[in-house]
ROLO-826598 format. One record per residue (C-alpha): residue number from 1; y, z, x. Coordinates in nm, 4 decimals, padded with zeros to 6 digits. Layout:
# ROLO-826598
SITE   num      north         up       east
SITE   NUM          Y          Z          X
...
//
This chain:
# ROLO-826598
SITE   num      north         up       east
SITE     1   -01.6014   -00.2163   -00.3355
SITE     2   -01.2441   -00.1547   -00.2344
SITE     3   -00.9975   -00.4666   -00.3440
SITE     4   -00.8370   -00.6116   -00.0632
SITE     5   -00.4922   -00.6344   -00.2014
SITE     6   -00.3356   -00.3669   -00.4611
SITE     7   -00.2474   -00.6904   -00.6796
SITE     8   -00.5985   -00.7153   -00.7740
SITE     9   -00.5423   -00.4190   -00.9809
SITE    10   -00.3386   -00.6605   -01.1658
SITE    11   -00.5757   -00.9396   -01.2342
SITE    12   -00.7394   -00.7842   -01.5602
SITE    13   -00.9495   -00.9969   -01.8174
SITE    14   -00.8285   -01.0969   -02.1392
SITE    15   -00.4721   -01.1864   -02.2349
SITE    16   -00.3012   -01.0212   -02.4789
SITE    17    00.1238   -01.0729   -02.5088
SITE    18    00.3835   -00.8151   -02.6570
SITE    19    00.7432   -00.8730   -02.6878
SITE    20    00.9457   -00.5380   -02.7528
SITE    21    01.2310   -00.4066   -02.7815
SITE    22    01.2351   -00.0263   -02.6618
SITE    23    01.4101    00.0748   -02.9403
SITE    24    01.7378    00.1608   -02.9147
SITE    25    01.9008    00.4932   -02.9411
SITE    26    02.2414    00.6603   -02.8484
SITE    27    02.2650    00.9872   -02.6876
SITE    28    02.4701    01.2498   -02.4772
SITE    29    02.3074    01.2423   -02.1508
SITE    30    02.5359    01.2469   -01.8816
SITE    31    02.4367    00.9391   -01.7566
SITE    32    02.5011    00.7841   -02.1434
SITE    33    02.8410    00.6071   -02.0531
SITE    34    02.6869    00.3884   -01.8026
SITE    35    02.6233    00.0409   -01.8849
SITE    36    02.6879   -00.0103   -02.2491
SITE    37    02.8636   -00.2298   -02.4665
SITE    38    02.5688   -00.3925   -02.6734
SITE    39    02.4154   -00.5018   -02.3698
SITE    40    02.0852   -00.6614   -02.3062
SITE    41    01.8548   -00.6543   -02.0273
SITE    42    01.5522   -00.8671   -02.0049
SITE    43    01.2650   -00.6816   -01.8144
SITE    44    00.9670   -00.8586   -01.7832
SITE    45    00.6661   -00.6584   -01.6294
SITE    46    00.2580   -00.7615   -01.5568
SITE    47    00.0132   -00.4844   -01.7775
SITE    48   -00.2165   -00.3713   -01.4917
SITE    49   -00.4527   -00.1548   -01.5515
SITE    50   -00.2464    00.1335   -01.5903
SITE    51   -00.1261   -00.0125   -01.9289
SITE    52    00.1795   -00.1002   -02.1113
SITE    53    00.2571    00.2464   -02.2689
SITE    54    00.4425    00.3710   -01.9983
SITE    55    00.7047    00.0397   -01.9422
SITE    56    00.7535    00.1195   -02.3659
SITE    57    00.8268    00.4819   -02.2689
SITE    58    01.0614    00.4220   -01.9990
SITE    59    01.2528    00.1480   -02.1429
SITE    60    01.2985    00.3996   -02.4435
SITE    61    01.4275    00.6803   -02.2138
SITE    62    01.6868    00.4243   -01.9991
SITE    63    01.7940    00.3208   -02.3326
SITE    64    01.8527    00.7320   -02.4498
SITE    65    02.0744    00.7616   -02.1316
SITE    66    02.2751    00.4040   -02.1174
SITE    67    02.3893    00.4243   -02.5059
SITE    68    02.4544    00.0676   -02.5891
SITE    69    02.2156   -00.1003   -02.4022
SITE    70    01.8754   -00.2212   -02.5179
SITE    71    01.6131   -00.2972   -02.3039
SITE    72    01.4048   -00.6248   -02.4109
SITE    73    01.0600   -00.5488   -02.2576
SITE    74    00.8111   -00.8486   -02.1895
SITE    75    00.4393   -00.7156   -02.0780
SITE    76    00.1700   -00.9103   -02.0348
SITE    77   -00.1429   -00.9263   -01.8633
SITE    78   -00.0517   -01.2582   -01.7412
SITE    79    00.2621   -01.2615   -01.7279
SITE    80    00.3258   -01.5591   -01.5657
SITE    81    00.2016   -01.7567   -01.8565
SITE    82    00.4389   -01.6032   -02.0718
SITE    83    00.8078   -01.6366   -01.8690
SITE    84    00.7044   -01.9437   -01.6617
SITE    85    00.7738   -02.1782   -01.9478
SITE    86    01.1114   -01.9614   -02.0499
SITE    87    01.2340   -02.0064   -01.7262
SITE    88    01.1627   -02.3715   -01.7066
SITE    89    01.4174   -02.3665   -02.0068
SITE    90    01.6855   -02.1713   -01.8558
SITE    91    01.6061   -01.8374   -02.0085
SITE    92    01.5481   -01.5901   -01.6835
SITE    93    01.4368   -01.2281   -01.6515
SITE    94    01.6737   -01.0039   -01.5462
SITE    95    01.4321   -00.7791   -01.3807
SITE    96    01.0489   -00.8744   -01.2773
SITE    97    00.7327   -00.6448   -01.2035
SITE    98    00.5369   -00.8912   -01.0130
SITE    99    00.3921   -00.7880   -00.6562
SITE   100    00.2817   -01.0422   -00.4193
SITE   101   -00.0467   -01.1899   -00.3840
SITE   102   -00.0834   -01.2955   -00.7089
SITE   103   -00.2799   -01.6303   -00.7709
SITE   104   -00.0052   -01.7757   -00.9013
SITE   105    00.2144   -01.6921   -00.5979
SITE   106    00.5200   -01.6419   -00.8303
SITE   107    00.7011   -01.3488   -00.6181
SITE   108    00.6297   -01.5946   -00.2770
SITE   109    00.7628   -01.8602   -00.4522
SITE   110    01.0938   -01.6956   -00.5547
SITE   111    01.0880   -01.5529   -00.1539
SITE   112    01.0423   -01.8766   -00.0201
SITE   113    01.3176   -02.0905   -00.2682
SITE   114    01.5843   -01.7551   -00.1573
SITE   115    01.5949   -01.7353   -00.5492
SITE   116    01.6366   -01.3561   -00.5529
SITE   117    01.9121   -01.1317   -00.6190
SITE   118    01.9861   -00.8647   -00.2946
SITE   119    01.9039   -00.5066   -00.3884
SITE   120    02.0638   -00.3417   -00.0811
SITE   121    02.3100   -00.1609   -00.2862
SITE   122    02.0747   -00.0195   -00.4910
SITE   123    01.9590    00.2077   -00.1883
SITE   124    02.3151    00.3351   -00.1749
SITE   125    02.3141    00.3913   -00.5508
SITE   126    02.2885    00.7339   -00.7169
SITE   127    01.9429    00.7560   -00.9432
SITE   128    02.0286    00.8097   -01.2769
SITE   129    02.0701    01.1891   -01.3790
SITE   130    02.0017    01.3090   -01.0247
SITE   131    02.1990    01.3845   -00.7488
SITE   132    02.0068    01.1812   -00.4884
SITE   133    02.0308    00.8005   -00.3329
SITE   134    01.7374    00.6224   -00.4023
SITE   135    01.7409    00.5422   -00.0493
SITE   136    01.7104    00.8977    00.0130
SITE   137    01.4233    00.9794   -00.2530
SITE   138    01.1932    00.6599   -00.1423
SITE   139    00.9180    00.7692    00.1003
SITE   140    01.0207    00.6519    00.4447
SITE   141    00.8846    00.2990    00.5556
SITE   142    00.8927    00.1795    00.1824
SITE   143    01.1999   -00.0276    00.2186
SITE   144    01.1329   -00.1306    00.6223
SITE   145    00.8798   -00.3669    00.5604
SITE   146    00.8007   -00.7776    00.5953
SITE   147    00.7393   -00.7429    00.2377
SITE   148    01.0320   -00.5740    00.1216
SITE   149    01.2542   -00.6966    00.3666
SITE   150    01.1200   -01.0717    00.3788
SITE   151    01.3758   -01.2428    00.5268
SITE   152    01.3881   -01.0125    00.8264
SITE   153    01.7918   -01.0074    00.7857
SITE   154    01.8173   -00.6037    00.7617
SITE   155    01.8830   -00.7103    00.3613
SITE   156    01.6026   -00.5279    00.0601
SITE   157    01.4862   -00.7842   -00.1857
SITE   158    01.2162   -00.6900   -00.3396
SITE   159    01.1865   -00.2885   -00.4505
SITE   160    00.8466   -00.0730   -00.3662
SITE   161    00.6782    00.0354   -00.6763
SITE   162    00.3192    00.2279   -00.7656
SITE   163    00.1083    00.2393   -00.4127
SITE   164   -00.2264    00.4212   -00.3020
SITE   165   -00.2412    00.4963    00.0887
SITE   166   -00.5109    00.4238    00.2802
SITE   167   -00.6653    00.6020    00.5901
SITE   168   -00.9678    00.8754    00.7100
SITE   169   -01.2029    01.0341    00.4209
SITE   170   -01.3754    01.3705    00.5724
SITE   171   -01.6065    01.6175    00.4275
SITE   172   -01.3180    01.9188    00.4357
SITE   173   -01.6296    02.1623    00.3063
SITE   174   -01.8114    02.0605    00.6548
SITE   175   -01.4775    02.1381    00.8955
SITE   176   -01.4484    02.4614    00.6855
SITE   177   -01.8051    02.5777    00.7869
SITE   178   -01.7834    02.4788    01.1477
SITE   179   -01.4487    02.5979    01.2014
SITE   180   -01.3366    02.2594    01.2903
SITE   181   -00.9754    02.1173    01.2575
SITE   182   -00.8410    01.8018    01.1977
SITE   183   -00.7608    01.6119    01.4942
SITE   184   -00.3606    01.4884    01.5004
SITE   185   -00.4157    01.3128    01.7798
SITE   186   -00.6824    01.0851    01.9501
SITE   187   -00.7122    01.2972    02.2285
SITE   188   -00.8237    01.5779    02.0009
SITE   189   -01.0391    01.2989    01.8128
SITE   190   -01.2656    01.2486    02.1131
SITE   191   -01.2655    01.6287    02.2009
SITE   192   -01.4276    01.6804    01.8011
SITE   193   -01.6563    01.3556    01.8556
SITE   194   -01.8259    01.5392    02.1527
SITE   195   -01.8503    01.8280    01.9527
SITE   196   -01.9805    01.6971    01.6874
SITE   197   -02.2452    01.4597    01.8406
SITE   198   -02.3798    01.7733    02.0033
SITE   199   -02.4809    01.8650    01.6811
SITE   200   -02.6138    01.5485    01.5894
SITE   201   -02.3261    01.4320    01.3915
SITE   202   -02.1372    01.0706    01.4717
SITE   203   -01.7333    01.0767    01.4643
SITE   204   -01.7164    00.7469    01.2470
SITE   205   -01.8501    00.5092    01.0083
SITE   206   -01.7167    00.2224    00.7831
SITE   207   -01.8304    00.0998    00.4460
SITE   208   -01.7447   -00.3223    00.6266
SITE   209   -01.5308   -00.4434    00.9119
SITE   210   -01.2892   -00.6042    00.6354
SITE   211   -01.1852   -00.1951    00.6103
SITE   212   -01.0582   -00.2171    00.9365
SITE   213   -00.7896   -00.4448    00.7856
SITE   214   -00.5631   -00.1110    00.6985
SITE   215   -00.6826    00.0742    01.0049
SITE   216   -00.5998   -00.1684    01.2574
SITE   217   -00.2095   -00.2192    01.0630
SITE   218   -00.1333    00.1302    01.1182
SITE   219   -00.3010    00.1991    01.4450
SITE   220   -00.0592   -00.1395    01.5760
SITE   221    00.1890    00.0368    01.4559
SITE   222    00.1679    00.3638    01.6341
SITE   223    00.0910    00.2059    01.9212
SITE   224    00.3485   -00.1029    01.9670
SITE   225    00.6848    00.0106    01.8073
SITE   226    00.9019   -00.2136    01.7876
SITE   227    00.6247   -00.4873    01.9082
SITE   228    00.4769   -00.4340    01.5920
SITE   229    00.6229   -00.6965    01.4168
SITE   230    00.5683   -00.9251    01.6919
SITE   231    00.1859   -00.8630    01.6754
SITE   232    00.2148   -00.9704    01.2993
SITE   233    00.3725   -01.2996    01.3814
SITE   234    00.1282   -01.3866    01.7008
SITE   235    00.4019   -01.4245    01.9582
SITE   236    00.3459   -01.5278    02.3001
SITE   237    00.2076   -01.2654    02.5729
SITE   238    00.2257   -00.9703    02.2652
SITE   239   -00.1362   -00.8981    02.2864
SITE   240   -00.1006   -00.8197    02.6933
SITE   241    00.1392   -00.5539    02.6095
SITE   242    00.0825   -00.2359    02.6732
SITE   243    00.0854   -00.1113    02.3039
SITE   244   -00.1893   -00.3676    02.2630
SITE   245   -00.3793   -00.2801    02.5164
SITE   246   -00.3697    00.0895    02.3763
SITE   247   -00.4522   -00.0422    02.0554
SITE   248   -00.7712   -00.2071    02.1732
SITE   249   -00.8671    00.0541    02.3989
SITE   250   -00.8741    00.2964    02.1203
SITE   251   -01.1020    00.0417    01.8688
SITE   252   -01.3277   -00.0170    02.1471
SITE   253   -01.3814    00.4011    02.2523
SITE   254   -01.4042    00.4303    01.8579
SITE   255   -01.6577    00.1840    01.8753
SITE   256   -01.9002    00.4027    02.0730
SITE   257   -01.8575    00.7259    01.8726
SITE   258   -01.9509    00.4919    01.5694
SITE   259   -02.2829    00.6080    01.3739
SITE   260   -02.5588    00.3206    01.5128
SITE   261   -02.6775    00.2167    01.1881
SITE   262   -02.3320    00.1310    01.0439
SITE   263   -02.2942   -00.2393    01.1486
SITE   264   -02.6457   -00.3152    01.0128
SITE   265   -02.5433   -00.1944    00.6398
SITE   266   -02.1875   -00.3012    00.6910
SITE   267   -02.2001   -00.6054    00.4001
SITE   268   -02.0787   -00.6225    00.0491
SITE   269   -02.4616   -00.4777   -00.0928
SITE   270   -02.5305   -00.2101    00.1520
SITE   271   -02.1797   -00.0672    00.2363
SITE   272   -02.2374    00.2456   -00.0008
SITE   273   -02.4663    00.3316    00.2770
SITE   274   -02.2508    00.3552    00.5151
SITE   275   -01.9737    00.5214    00.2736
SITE   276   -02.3137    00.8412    00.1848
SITE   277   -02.3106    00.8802    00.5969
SITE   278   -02.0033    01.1295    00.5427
SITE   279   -02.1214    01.2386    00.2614
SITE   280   -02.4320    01.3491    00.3502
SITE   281   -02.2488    01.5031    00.6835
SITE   282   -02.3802    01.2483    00.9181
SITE   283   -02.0677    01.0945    01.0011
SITE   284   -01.7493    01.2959    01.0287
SITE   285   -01.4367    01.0183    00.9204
SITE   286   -01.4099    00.6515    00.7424
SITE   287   -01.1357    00.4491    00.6702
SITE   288   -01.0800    00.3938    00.2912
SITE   289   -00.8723    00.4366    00.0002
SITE   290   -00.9068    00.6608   -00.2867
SITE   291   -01.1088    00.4288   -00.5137
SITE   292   -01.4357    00.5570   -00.2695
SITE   293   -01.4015    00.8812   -00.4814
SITE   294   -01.4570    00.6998   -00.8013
SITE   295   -01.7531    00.4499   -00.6209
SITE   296   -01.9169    00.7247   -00.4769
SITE   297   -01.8940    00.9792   -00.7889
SITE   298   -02.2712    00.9969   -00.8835
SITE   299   -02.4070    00.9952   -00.5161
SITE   300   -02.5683    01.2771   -00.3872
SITE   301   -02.4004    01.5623   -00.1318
SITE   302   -02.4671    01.7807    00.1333
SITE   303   -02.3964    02.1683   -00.0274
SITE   304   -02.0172    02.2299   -00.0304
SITE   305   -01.8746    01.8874    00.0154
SITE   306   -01.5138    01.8440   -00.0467
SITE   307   -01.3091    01.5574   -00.0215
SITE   308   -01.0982    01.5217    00.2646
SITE   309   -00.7922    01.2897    00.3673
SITE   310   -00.6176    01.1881    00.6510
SITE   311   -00.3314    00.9729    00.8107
SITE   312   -00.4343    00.8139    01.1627
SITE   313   -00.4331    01.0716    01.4447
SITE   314   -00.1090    01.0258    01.6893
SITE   315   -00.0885    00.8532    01.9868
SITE   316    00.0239    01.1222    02.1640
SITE   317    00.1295    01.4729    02.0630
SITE   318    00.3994    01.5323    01.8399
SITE   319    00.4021    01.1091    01.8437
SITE   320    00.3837    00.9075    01.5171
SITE   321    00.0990    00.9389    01.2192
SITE   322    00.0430    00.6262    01.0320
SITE   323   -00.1255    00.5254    00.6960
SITE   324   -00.1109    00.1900    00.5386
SITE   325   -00.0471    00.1532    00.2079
SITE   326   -00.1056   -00.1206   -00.0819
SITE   327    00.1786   -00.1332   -00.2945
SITE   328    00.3791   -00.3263   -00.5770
SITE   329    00.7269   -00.4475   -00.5903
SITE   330    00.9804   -00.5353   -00.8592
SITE   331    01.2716   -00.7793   -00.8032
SITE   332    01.5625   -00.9575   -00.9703
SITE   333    01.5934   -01.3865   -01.0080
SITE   334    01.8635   -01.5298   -00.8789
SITE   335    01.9675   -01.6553   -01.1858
SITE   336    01.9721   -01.2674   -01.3858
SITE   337    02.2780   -01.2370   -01.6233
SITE   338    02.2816   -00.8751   -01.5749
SITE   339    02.2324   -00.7697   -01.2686
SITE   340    02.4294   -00.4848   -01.2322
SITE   341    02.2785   -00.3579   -01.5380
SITE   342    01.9588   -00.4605   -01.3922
SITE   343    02.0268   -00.2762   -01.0505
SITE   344    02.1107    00.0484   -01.2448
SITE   345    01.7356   -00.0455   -01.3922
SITE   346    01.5976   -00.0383   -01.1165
SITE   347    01.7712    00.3005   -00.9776
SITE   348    01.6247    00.4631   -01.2786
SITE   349    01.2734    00.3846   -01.2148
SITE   350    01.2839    00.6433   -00.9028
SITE   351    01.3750    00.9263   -01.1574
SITE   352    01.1827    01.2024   -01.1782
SITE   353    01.1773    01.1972   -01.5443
SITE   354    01.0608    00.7710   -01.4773
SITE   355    00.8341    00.8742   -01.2095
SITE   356    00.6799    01.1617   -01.4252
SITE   357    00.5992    00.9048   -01.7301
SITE   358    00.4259    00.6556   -01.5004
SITE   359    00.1922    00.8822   -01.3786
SITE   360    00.1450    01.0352   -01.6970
SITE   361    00.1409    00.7526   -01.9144
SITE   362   -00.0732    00.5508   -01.6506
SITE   363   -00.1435    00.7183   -01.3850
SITE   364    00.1055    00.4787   -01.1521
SITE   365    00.2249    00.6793   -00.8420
SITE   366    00.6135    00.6222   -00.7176
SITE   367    00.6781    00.6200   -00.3726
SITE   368    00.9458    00.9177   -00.4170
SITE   369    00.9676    01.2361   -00.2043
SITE   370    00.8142    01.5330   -00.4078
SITE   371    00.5463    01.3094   -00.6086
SITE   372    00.3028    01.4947   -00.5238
SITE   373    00.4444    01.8108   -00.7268
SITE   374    00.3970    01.5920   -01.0466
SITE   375    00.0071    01.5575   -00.9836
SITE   376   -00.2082    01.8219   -01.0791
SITE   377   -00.5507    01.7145   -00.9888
SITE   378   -00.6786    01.8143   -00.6726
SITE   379   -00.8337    01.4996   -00.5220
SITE   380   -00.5511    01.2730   -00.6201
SITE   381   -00.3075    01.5474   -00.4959
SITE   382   -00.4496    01.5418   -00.1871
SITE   383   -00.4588    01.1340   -00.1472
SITE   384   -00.0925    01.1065   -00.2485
SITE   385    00.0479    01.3852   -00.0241
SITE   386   -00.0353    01.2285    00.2533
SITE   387    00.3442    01.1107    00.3236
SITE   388    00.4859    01.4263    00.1944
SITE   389    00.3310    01.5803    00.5517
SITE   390    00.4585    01.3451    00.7737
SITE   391    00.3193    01.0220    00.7644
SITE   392    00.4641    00.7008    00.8017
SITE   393    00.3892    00.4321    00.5415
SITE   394    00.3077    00.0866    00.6842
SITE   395    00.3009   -00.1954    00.4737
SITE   396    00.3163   -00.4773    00.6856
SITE   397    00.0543   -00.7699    00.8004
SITE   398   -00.0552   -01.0315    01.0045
SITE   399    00.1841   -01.3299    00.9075
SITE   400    00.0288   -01.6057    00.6706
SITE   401   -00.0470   -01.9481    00.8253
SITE   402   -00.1659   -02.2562    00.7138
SITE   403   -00.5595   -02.3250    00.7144
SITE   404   -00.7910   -02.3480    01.0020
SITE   405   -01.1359   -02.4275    00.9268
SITE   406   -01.3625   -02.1943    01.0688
SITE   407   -01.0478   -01.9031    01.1318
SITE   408   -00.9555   -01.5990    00.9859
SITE   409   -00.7651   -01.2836    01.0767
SITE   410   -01.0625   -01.1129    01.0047
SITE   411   -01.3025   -01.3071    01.1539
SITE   412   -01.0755   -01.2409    01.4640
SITE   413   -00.9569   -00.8548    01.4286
SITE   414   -01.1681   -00.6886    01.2277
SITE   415   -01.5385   -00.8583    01.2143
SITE   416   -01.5776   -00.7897    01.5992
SITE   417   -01.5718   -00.4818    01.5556
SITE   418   -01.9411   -00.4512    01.4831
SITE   419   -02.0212   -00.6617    01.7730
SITE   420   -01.8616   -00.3861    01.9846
SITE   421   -02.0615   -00.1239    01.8038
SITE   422   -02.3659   -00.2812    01.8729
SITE   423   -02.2754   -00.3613    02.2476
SITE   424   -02.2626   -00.7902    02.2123
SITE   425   -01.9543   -00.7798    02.2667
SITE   426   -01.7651   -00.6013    02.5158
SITE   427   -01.3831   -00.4997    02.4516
SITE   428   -01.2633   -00.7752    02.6953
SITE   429   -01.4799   -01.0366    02.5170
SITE   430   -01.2497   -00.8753    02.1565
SITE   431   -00.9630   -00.9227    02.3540
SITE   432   -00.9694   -01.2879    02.4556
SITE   433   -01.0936   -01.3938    02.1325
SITE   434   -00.7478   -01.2183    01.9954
SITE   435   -00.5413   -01.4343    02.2431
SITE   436   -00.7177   -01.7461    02.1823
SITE   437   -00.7102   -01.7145    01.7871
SITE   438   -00.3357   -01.5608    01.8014
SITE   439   -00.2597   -01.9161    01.9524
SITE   440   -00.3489   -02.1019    01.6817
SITE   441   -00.2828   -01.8636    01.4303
SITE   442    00.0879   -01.8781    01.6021
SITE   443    00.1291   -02.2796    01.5614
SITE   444   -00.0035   -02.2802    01.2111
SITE   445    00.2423   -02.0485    01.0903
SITE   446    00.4217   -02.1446    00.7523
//
């Protein structure tokens, strides 16, 4: 089952600490004059599953190109157990790979005390033995984000690191017989649904309504513009918009070009079901990310499937194609000692030769323009492209509030959705249930 936050990736079994020093080493890389002096920097990063090889190999190769400098790594699976108590003593981090939504809320905690150190200047800086900003090489939408930009001030605190996009899976083996091509706009999406139920085949299906999560982010965000963020904060009158109104309009039509017996297997045992409906050519799209390649590995396949991947289809021609994407982050405490030796850091980890030891090392993806020449394997190729081609990123979401019993954003966004499938509920019915909830949700903001 897909995790519902790319930090879960994070929370990994057994504990296991390592303090290390990269090992230091001089060289006469151009880039070897910059920040020397004996200096060191304190990097303190979570293992995920991707492991801690690839932090030891990077540190080693800033080190080779900043002679002087070592880099003190700290890696732990739970990390927070380790630097918490240093920190309580005065001894900081200069540099921390923690995302949000963690249990132990660590990055919120720094966001919400203003304890962090603004990385705006790094955009501007050069990356290390390249001739490129980093603002430049990031993938757009990385840096133009609630997350990244938390105090909605036009200031980056926190820096994007590894992500996997979300958005359509397709049988590309099935539009190859039929002659079919992917729709770039919903206009053309309908057009193909006819099509294809004339030859008994349903336009959609989704493994749960909790998918709808990414889906519904991205299709807000094509529709509403600059409303978008308003949407994610609940404000007053934003859902009778009409980039709302689009929005809904285009759920609900979805809704009836949805395969019937999705909402019925549409639960955490029986979502596979719904998942084998494309695979066995019986639906034509569902919204997912690429760990359905790995869940659905062993299941069987209509003759000449291929995996297929797509952003959202555009409003309008030529208009905006959105994917959401889950994503880490890495950030500086207030109280770093060196942080402009830590913001050079940070610059390097956009490198290509960083970049190429993540993914090799790990198999962590950077959000950098031309990642997708570093991967070599077709299905992950074609998952990670995806922004290379024209896609926007979107990493925003619905705002956090405080409790209320019986209330969630999905109960009120997403889980309707079957409802509307089904025909209990009719798109109006979705619609005031929105404006109701939004209400609440708006008060109980924190």
């Amino acid at each position: 089952m897909k995790k519902k936050k790319l930090i879960s990736l994070l929370l990994v079994a057994s504990m296991a600490f390592s303090l290390a020093a990269c090992g230091s080493s001089g060289g006469d890389d151009k880039d070897a004059d910059k920040g020397g002096d004996g200096k060191t920097l304190k990097v303190a990063a979570v293992e995920t599953a991707y492991g801690a090889d690839m932090w030891n190999e990077v540190c080693d190769a800033f080190e080779k190109s900043h002679e002087g400098v070592t880099v003190e790594l700290t890696i732990d699976k739970k990390l927070e157990d380790v630097i918490n108590p240093q920190m309580k003593s005065g001894e900081y981090p200069d540099v921390i790979l923690r995302a949000v939504g963690a249990e132990s809320g660590i990055t919120e905690t720094f966001v919400k005390d203003n304890n962090l150190v603004d990385l705006t200047d790094v955009l501007d800086m050069t990356v290390p033995g390249e001739d490129v900003t980093v603002g430049d090489k990031i993938l757009p939408g990385f840096v133009e984000n609630t997350i990244t930009n938390p105090y909605g001030d036009g200031k980056t605190y926190l820096m994007p690191m590894f992500y996997g996009p979300c958005g359509l899976f397709y049988n590309a083996g099935l539009f190859a017989e039929k002659g079919w091509t992917v729709p770039t706009t919903w206009d053309e999406m309908w057009a193909l649904g006819d099509k294809a139920k004339a030859e008994g085949i349903s336009l959609f299906t989704y493994p749960t309504t909790g998918y709808f999560d990414a889906f519904f982010y991205a299709l807000l965000h094509e529709t509403m513009g600059d409303d978008f963020s308003k949407a994610l904060t609940y404000e007053d009158g934003i859902w009778d918009t009409e980039g709302a109104k689009q929005a809904f309009d285009i759920v609900a039509k979805l809704a009836t070009y949805t395969e019937p017996t999705t909402p019925a297997n549409a639960n955490d045992n029986d979502f596979r079901k719904n998942q084998q409906l494309v695979l066995d050519n019986k639906a034509l799209f569902m919204p997912n990310g690429n760990w359905v390649i790995g869940e659905m590995e062993d299941a069987p396949r209509a003759e000449g499937f291929e995996w297929g991947f797509t952003a959202l289809p555009a409003v309008k021609d030529g208009g905006e194609r959105a994917s959401y994407t889950f994503f880490e982050q890495i950030w500086m405490p207030a109280e770093a000692k060196e942080q402009d030796l830590g913001k050079e850091f940070i610059s390097f980890l956009y490198s290509d030769e960083a970049a190429k030891i993540f993914f090799d090392k790990g198999g962590a993806v950077q959000p950098i323009e031309g990642m997708s020449d570093m991967i070599t394997d077709d299905n992950t190729k074609l998952y990670y492209s995806i922004y290379d081609t024209g896609a926007v990123a979107v990493m925003d979401a619905f705002a956090a509030t405080e409790p209320i019993e019986g209330l969630t954003t999905r109960s009120t966004f997403f889980d309707p959705v079957n409802s509307l499938v089904t025909g209990d509920k009719t798109e109006q019915d979705w619609i005031d249930q929105i404006k109701t909830d939004s209400a609440k949700f708006h008060e109980a903001l924190k």
